[in-house]
C-alpha positions in Angstrom: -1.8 -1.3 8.0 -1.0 0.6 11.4 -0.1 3.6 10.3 -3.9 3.6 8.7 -5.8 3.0 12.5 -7.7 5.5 14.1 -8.0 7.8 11.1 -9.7 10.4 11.8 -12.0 12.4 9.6 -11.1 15.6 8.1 -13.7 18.4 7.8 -11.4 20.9 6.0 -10.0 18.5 3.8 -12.9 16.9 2.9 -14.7 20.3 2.1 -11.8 21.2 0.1 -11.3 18.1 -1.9 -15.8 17.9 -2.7 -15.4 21.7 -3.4 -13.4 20.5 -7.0 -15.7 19.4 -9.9 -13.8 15.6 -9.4 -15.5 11.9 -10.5 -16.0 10.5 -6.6 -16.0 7.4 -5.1 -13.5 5.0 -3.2 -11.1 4.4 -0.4 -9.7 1.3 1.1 -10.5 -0.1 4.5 -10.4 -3.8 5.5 -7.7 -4.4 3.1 -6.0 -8.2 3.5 -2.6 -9.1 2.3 -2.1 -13.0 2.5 0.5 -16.0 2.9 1.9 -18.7 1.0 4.1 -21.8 1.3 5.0 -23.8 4.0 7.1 -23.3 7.3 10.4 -24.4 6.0 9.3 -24.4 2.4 10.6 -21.3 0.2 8.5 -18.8 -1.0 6.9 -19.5 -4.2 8.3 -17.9 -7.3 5.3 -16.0 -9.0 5.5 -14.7 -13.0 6.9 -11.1 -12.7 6.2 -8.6 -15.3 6.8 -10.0 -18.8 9.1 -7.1 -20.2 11.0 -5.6 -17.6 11.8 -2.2 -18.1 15.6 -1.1 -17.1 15.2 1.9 -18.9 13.2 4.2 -16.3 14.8 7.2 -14.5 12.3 7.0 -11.8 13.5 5.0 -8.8 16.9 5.5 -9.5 19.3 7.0 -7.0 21.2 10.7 -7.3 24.6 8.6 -7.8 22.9 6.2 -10.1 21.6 9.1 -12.4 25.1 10.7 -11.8 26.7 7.6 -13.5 24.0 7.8 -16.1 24.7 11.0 -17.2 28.2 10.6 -17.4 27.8 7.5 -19.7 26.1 9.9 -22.0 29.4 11.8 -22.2 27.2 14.7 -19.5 28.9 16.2 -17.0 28.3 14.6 -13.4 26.1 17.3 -12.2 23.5 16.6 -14.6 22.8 13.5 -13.1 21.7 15.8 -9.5 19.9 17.8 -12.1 17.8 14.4 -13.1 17.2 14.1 -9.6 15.5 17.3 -9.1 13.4 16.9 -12.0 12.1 13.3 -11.2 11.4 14.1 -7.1 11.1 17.6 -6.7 9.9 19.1 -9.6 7.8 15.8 -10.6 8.5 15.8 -14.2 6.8 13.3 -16.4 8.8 13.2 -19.8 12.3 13.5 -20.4 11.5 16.1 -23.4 9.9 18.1 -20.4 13.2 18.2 -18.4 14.2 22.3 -18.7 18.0 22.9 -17.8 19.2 19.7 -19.5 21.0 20.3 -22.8 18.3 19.4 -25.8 20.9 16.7 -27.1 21.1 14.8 -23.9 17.4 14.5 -23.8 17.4 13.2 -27.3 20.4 10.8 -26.8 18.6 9.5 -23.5 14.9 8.5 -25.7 17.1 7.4 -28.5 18.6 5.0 -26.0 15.0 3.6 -25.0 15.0 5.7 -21.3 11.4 7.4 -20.3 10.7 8.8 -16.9 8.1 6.2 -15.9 5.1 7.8 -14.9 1.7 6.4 -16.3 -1.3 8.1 -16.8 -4.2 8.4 -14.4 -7.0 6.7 -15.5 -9.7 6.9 -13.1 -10.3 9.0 -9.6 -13.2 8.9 -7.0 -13.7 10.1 -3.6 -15.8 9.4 -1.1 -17.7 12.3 1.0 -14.8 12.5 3.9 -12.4 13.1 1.6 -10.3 9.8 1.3 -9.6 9.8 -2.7 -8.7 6.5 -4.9 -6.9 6.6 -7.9 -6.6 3.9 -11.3 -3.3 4.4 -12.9 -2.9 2.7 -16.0 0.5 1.1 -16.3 2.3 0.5 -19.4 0.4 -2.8 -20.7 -2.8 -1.5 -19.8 -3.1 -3.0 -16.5 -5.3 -1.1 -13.8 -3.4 -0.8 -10.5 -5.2 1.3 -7.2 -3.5 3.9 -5.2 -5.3 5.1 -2.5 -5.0 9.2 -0.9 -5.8 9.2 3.0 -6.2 12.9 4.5 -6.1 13.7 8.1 -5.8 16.9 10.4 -4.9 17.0 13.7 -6.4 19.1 16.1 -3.9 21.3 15.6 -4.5 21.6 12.4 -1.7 20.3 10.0 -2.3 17.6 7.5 -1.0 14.1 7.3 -1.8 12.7 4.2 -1.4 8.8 4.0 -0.9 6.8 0.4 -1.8 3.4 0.3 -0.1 1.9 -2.5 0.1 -1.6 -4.3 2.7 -4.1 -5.0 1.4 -6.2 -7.5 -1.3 -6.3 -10.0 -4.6 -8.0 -8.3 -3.0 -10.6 -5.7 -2.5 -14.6 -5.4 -3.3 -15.3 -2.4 -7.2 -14.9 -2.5 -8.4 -14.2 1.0 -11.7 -14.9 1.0 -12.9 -11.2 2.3 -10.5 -9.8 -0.2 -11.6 -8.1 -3.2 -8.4 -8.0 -4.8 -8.5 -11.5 -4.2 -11.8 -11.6 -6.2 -9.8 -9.7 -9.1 -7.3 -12.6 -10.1 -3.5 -11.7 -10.0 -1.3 -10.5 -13.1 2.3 -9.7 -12.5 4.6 -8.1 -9.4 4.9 -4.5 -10.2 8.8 -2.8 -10.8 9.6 -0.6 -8.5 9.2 2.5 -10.5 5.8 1.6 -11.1 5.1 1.8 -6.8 7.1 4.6 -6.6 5.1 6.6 -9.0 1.5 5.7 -6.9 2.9 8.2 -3.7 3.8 11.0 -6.3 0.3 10.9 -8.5 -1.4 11.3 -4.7 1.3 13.8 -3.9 0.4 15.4 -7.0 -3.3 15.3 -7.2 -3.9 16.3 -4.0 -1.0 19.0 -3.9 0.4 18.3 -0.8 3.4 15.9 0.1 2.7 12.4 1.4 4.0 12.2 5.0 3.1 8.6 5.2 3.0 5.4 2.8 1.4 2.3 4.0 2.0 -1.3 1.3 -1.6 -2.2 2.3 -2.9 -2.2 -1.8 -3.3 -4.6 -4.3 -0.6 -7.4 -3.9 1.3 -9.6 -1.5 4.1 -7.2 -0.8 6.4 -9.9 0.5 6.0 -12.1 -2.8 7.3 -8.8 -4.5 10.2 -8.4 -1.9 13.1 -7.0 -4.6 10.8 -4.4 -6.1 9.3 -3.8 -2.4 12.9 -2.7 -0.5 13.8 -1.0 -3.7 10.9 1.1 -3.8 11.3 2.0 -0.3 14.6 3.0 -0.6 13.5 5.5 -3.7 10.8 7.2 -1.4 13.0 7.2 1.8 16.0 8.5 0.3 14.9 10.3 -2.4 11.1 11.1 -2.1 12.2 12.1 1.6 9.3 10.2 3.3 10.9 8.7 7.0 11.7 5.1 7.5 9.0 5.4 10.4 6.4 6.5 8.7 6.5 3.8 6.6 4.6 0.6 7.1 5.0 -3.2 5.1 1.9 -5.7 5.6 2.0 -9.4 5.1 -0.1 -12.4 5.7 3.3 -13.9 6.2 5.5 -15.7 3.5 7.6 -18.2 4.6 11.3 -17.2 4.7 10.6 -13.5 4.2 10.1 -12.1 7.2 13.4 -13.3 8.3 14.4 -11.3 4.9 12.9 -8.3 5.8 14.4 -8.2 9.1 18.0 -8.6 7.7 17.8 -5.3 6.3 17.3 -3.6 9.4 14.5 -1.0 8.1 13.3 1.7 10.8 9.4 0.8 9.0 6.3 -0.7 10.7 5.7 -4.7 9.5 2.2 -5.3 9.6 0.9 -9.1 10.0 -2.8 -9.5 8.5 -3.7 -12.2 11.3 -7.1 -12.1 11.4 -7.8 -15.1 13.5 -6.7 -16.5 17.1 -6.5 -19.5 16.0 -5.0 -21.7 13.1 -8.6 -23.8 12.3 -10.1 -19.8 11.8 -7.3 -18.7 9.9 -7.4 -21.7 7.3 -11.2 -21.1 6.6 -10.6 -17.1 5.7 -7.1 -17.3 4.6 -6.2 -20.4 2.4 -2.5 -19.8 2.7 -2.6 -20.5 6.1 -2.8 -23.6 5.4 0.9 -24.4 4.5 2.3 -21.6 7.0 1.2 -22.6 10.2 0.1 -19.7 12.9 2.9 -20.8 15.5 5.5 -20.3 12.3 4.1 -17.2 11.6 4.2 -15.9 15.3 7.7 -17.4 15.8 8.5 -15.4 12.8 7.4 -12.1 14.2 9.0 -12.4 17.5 12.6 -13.3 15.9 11.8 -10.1 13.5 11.0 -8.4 17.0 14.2 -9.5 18.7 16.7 -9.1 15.3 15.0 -5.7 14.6 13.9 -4.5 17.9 10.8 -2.8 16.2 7.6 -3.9 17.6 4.7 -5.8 15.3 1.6 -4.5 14.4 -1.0 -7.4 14.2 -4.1 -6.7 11.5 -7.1 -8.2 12.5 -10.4 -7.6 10.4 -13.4 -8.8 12.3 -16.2 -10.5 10.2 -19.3 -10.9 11.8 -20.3 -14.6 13.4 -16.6 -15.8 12.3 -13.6 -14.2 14.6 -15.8 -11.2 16.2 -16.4 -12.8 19.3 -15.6 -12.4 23.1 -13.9 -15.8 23.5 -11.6 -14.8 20.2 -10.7 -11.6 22.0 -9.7 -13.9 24.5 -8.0 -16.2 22.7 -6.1 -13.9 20.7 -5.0 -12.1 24.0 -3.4 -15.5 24.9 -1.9 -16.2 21.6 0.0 -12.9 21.6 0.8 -13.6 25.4 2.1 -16.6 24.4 4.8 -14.8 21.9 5.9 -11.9 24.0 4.8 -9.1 24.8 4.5 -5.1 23.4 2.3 -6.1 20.1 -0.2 -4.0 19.0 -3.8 -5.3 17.4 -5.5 -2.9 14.8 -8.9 -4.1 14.8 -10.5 -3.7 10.8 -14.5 -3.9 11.1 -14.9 -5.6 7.7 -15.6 -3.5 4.5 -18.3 -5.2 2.6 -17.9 -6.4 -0.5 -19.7 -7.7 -3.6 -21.0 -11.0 -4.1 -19.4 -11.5 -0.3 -20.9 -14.2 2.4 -19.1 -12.2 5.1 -20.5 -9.2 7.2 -19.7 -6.1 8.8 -20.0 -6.4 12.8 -22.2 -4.5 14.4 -20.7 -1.6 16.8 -21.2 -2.8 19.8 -19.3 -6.5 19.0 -16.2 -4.3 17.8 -16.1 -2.1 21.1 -16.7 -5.1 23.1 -13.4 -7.1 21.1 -11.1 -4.2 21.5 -12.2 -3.9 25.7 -11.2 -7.9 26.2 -8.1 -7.4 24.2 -7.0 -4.0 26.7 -8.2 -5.6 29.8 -6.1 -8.1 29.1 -2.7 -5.7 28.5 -3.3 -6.0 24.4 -2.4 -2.5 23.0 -5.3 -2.0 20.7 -6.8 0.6 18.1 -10.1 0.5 16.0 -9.5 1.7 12.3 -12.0 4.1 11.6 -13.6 3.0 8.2 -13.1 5.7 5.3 -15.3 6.2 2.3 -18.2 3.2 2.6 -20.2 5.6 0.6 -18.1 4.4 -2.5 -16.5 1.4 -3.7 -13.9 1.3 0.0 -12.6 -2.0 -0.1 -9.5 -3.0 -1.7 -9.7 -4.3 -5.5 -13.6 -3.3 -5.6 -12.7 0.3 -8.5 -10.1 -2.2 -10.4 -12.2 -5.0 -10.5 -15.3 -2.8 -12.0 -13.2 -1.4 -14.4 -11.3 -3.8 -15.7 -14.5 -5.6 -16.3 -15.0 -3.1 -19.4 -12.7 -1.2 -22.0 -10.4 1.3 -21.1 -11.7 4.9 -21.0 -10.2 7.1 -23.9 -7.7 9.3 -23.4 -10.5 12.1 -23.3 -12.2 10.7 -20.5 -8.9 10.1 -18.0 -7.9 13.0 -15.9 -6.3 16.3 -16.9 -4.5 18.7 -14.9 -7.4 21.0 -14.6 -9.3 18.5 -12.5 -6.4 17.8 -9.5 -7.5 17.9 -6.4 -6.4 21.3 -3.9 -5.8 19.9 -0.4 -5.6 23.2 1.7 -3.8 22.9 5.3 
């Protein structure tokens, strides 16, 4: 989530992106990942996707596709050829892959491989531009991808992609609307993977940074998670920095995480100073205590020397006020020092008991936090004129049939971001 604070809006961007005859609507904002077991407890073990799929190009590696193709009886170089095709040139079926021999794209769908790309099924955008996506995975499931643009006043782009790890989520936070939604199965990793290059492609402009702030726990999805990264840092070309993993905090995994030594920003979704707070808005918290989570973080801190980003989304009347600034100050005190708080005014959501904060209270939480040596940042909100929060699009849609094929997004309709 800290690579999405202080977003800024985009004027040019925006006026290019409403300029395109596009369905609008969405963006995400107070997203919330979640917890799960206890301290010394292991993580649980959640259903993963019924019928893995080995056969899928995407997310494979140049000497993995190199190995393929010489299994087929190809020469090596074909396999660097694959490459291109799935990362540079985008390609979406193997019968679509031009300067590979006709008979190696046969013998490669005889064998059961596809390229792994699914079809958009649904995108909206809000007035300042932010654009969210429906892809429709394989066994018709509905998983968001969100499109964040931004320029600078210098005027170059950064465009931001917000993508999910799991269909809807287990955790349930109770601000959550993914939550809300129920949760299905972990997504593979060709199926995350494939969220950055729809945005890269609808928008026509390469994704300079990826945030796991969707749909989904990313830490109860940790496999598919590191293995996705690796595809877009290695082979999509997006830096480890500019890549950022939220949590709520699953027992055992940030001690994972850490192990592998990544140059990305973890997030924590805290969003209370206190563990009675936490337990009201985050049932998880209940079997991972806050001074396990914390103690977690600061060993990630010292094993990885890469400082945490704390999420905090304020809810009016429950964690919003001065003596929560306070006590969060002294929490994070208590645990080091060098964290940053991104403060996440709370995106209103259906059938919700929680509300936005006014203004003022937000200003006033960030000033205790920075008089008291708390390096803090407001997220601006993007796209409250649509369905913003996390899980609201998915859960509308997947309350009715699927669109038909006529109705889901052709080529024609991609969006032109001009920087």
């Amino acid at each position: 989530m800290a690579l999405l604070q202080q977003m800024c809006s985009a004027p040019s961007l925006a006026r290019a992106v409403r300029s395109r005859s596009i369905s609008i609507s969405a963006t995400r904002t107070a997203s919330v990942s979640v917890p799960v077991p206890s301290t010394p407890a292991p993580a649980p073990t959640l259903t993963r996707a019924p019928h893995i799929d080995s056969h899928v190009l995407l997310g494979m590696s140049e000497p993995d596709l190199q190995q393929l193709a010489t299994d087929f009886g190809q020469q090596k170089y074909r396999g660097k050829q694959l490459h291109q095709l799935l990362y540079k040139t985008k390609v979406k079926e193997i019968q679509d892959f031009s300067h590979v021999p006709l008979a190696f794209r046969n013998d490669l769908q005889e064998a059961g491989w596809k390229v792994g790309r699914s079809p958009i099924h649904r995108v909206v955008t809000a007035a300042d531009g932010t654009i969210k996506i429906l892809i429709k995975l394989n066994d018709n499931r509905l998983i968001e991808t969100v499109g964040i643009p931004v320029e600078d006043d210098k005027g170059s782009c950064r465009l931001t992609a917000c993508v999910s790890s799991q269909v809807g989520c287990p955790l349930r936070c109770s601000f959550c609307a993914t939550g809300k939604g129920g949760y299905l199965r972990n997504l593979q990793r060709h199926e995350i993977v494939e969220q950055v290059l729809a945005i890269e492609e609808l928008f026509k402009h390469r994704v300079s940074n990826v945030v796991f702030m969707g749909m989904g726990e990313p830490m109860l999805n940790l496999k598919a998670v590191l293995e996705a990264h690796r595809c877009l840092n290695k082979d999509v070309q997006i830096g480890q920095r500019m890549i950022t993993i939220s949590t709520v905090g699953v027992p055992n995994t940030i001690k994972k995480l850490a192990s592998h030594k990544l140059q990305s920003t973890l997030a924590v979704s805290l969003h209370a100073p206190n563990q009675k707070i936490r337990e009201t808005i985050v049932p998880s918290a209940k079997s991972y205590p806050l001074d396990a989570l914390m103690k977690d973080c600061k060993d990630y801190f010292l094993e990885t020397g890469r400082r945490v980003s704390f999420e905090y989304t304020l809810l009016a009347g429950v964690n919003d006020a001065i003596e929560h600034a306070v006590e969060l100050a002294e929490l994070l005190r208590a645990w080091g020092s060098g964290y940053h708080v991104n403060l996440i005014p709370f995106n209103p959501i259906e059938d919700s008991e929680f509300r936005r904060p006014y203004k003022k209270a937000v200003l006033a939480f960030a000033a205790a936090l920075e008089s008291r040596k708390v390096t803090t940042s407001i997220r601006q909100t993007r796209g409250l004129d649509a369905n913003a929060a996390c899980g609201q699009l998915r859960n509308e849609f997947q309350k009715s049939p699927l669109l038909a094929e006529s109705d889901m997004v052709s080529e024609s309709n991609m969006v032109s971001v001009a920087c």
